[in-house]
N, C-alpha and C positions, 0 to 999 in steps of 0.2 A: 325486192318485192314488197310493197305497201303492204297494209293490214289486212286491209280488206281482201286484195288479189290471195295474200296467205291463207285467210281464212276459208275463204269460197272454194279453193284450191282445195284444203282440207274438210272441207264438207262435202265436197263433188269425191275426194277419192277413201274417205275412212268411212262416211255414211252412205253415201249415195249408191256406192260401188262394193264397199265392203273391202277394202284392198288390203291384204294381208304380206305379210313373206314371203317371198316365190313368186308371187304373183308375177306378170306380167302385160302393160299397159301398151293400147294402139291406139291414138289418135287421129282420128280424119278431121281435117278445119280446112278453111283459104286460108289465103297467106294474112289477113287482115285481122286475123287473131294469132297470126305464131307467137307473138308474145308469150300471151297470154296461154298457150300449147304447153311451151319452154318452161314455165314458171310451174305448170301443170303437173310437168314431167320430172323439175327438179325435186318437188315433193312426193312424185312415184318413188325416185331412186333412195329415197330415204326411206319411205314405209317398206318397198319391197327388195330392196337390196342388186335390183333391175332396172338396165335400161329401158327405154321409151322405142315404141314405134311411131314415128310423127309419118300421117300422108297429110299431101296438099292438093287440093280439089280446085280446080277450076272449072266454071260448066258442069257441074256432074263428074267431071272425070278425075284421076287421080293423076296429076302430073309429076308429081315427087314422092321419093319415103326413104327417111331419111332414122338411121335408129340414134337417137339421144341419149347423153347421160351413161355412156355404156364403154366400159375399156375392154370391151372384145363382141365379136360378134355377137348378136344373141340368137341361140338356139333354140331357146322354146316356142312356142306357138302363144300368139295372147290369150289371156286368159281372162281379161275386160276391158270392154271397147268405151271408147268416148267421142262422142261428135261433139265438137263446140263449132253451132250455126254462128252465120254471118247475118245479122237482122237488115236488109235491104227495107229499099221504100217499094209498097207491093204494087203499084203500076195501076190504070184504073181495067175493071175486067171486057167492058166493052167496045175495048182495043185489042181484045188477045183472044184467041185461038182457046176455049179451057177445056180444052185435056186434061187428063190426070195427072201430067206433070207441072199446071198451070195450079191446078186444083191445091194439089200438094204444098205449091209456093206459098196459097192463098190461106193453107192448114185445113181447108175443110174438105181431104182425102180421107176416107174413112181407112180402118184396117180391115184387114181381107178376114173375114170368119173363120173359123176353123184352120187358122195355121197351126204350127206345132209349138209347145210349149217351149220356150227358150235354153240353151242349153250352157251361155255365155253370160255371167253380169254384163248389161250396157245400160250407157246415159246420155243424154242427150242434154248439155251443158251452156244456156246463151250465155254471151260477153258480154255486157252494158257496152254500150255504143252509141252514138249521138242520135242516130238513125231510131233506135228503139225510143229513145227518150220523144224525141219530137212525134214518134208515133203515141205516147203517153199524154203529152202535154204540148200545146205548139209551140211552145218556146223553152223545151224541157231540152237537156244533154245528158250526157253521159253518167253524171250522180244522179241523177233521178233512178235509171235503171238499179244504178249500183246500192240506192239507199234502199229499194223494196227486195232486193236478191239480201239486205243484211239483216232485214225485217223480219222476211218470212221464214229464214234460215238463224235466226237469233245468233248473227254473227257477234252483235256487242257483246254476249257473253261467254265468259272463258267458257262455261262449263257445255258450252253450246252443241254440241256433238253426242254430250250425256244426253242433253235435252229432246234433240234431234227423235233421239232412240227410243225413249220411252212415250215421246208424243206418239214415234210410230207401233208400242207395241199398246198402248190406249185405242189405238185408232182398228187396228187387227185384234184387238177384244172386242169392242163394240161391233166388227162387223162380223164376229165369228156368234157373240149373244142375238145377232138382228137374223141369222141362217139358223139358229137353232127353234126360231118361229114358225117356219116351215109358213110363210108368209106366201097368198095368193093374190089379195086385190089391192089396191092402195086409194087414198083421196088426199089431195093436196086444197086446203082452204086458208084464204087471206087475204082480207079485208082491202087490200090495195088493189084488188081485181085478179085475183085466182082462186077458181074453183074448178077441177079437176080431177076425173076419177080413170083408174086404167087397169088393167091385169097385168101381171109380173107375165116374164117371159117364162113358160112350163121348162123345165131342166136349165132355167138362170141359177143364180145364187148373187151376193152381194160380196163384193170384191172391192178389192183395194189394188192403186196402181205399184203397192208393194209387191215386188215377186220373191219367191221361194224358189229357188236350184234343187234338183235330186239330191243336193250335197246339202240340202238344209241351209245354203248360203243365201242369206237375204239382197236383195239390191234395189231401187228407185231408179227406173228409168226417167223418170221428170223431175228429178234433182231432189222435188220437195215434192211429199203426198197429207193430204189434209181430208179426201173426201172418200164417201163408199158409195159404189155403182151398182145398178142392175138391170139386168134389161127387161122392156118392154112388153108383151103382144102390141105387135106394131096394126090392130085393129081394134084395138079396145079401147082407148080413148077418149072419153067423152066429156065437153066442158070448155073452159076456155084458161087463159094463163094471160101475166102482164110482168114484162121484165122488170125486175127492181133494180137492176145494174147495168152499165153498158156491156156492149160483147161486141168483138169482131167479128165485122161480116165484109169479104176480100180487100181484107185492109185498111176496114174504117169501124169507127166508133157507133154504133146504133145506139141512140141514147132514150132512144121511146121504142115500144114495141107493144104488139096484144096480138090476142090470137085465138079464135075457136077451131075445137076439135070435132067432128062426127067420125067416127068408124074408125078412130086411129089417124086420121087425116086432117091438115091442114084445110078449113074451109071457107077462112076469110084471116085476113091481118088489116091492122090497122100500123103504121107509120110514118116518118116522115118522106117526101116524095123522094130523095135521091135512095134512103136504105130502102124502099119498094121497090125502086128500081132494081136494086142491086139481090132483094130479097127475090125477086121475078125470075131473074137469072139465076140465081141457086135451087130456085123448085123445077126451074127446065130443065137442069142439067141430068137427072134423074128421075124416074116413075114414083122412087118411093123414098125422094129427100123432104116432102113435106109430110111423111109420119111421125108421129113420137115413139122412142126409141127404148127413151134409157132415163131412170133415173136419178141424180147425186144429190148427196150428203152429204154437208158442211156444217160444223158448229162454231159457233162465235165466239168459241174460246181459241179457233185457228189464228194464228197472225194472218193470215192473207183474209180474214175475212175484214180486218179494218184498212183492206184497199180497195178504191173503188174500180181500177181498169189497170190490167198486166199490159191489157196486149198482144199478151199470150194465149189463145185459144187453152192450150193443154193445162194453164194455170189461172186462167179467169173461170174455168166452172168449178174451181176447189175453193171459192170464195165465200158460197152461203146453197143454196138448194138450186141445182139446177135441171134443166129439161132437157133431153137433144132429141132433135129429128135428124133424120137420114140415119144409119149409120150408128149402130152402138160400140160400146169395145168388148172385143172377141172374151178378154178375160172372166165376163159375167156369165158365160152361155157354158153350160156342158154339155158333152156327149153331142149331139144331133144338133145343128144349126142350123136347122130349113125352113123352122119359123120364125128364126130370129129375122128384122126388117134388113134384107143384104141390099144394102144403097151403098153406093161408088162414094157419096159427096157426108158430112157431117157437120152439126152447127149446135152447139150447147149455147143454151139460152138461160141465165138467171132470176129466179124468181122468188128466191126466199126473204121474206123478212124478220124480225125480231119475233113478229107475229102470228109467222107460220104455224098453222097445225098439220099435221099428217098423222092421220089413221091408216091401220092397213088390219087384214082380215086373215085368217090362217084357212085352210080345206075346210076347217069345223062350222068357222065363220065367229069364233071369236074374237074380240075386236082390239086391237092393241096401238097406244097415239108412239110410236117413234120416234118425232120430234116433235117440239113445242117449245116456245120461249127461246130458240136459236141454239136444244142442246139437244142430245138422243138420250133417254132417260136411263137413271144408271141400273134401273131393277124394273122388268119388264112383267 
């Protein structure tokens, strides 16, 4: 096992997962990462003293499972899951049938509102692959991927796992100081073409894709978390926005984008003619994928925020400030969810630069800037 493979290895299962003693690990992959599963698993059986459940997915389906690492049956049930995806080339959309399963491939499946809180640590773990690289770079492979997974994970340093931990309890203090605001309106302005104002979703809060177990056991479902979310009134809206970074949209690079808002709604964009097209397709596919939704907060003291494009939907809007229409995450909204924006489809768009201001306003209507200069201030 390489450095790197070791180390990702140990940041997907001591940080990401929280994997202790006893535990117990199940992996679903294809066969095009078993390696990489194995190597996965051999560093489970060392931190928890347990073998490995490996399944192997083809289509959807589960064709193998196989338990690793294990001198006798295992008995217990897992007790944290790992998907390591297969990053395929995503096919162009106005060939395909898009379903929700089509959706999903393309990453812009929103999550279902009001599911139940989690009750198992899981992660969702890419492989660097030549396939992701060339979707980065057109003539990028396999280190490309693997050089921003050691970047944003600060693999080069021993202490990196320390560091991991307290970015993320930095990260859940600021977003527990931004909820003691009791924060109602927001305005987003910046010189590069966004001005923006919206209402917070009533019974949102601001969240992190950090989760909490009833056991107090932390875990990162997206390997790496860097941003705070919150949702929308998907009618409030009003103003316009201009991406400052690329973002996927079904599989490709949108590298210009704008956009005004009336009523929470998309009412005009401007881009280049193939991402209109492709933007066209994603506002049919739903009544209410061109509202704004949600949201995020990045500061530039993130390592991902000195990258310009993952690739990754789930980790290119943890890069600087961003917008999403369609579709928020369930995590921000409590109790009642009927006026959260319930859209099928989701598309986080980035818009922050160095120069970003955000104001936002509390019940009283006292006024307080959030961020500014690419950081959330440390005293409010």
């Amino acid at each position: 096992m390489d450095i790197f493979t070791s180390r990702y290895a140990e940041a997907i299962l001591r940080f990401a997962l929280g994997l202790g003693k006893g535990d117990v690990l199940s992996i679903n992959t294809e066969s095009d990462n078993l390696d990489f599963a194995h190597d996965v698993a051999r560093l489970a059986r060392e931190i928890t003293g347990n073998g490995t459940f490996i399944q192997t997915i083809e289509n959807g389906k589960v064709v193998s499972s196989d338990e690793v690492f294990s001198d006798f049956p295992i008995s217990a049930k897992p007790t944290a899951l790992l998907y390591i995806p297969v990053y395929r080339e995503y096919g162009n959309p106005e060939e395909m049938k898009l379903d929700p399963a089509a959706i999903q491939r393309f990453r812009h499946l929103s999550d279902p509102l009001g599911n139940p809180a989690p009750s198992i640590a899981f992660a969702s773990a890419p492989a660097p692959s030549d396939a992701w690289g060339a979707s980065i770079e057109e003539d990028g492979d396999t280190m490309l991927p693997a050089s921003l997974i050691s970047s944003i994970l600060s693999l080069e340093e021993d202490s990196f796992i320390g560091k991991l931990k307290e970015d993320s309890d930095l990260l859940i203090y600021d977003r527990d100081e931004l909820n003691r605001l009791e924060l109602t309106e927001c305005s987003i302005r910046d010189e590069n073409g966004t001005d923006i104002s919206f209402r917070f979703l009533p019974g949102s809060k601001f969240a992190t894709t950090i989760t909490e177990l009833p056991s107090r056991r932390r875990f990162v479902p997206t390997i790496f978390s860097s941003d705070i979310f919150r949702a929308i009134d998907p009618t409030s809206a009003e103003g316009y926005m201009t991406a400052s970074r690329p973002f996927m949209l079904f599989g490709r690079a949108v590298r210009s984008f704008s956009a005004s808002f009336t009523g929470g709604m998309i009412t005009e964009f401007s881009t280049d003619e193939k991402s209109g097209d492709h933007l066209r397709t994603f506002l049919s596919l739903d009544q209410n994928g061109g509202r704004l939704s949600e949201l995020s907060l990045s500061e530039i003291s993130s390592p991902a925020s000195d990258v310009e494009y993952f690739a990754l939907p789930e980790w290119d809007r943890m890069r600087t400030v961003s917008l999403t229409i369609g579709g928020p995450r369930p995590e921000s909204i409590e109790g009642d969810s009927s006026y959260a924006n319930d859209s099928l489809t989701t598309l986080s768009i980035p818009v922050g630069t160095n120069e970003t201001l955000i104001t936002a306003r509390d019940k009283d209507g006292n006024e307080y800037t959030i961020m500014e200069d690419g950081f959330i201030p440390d005293e409010f």
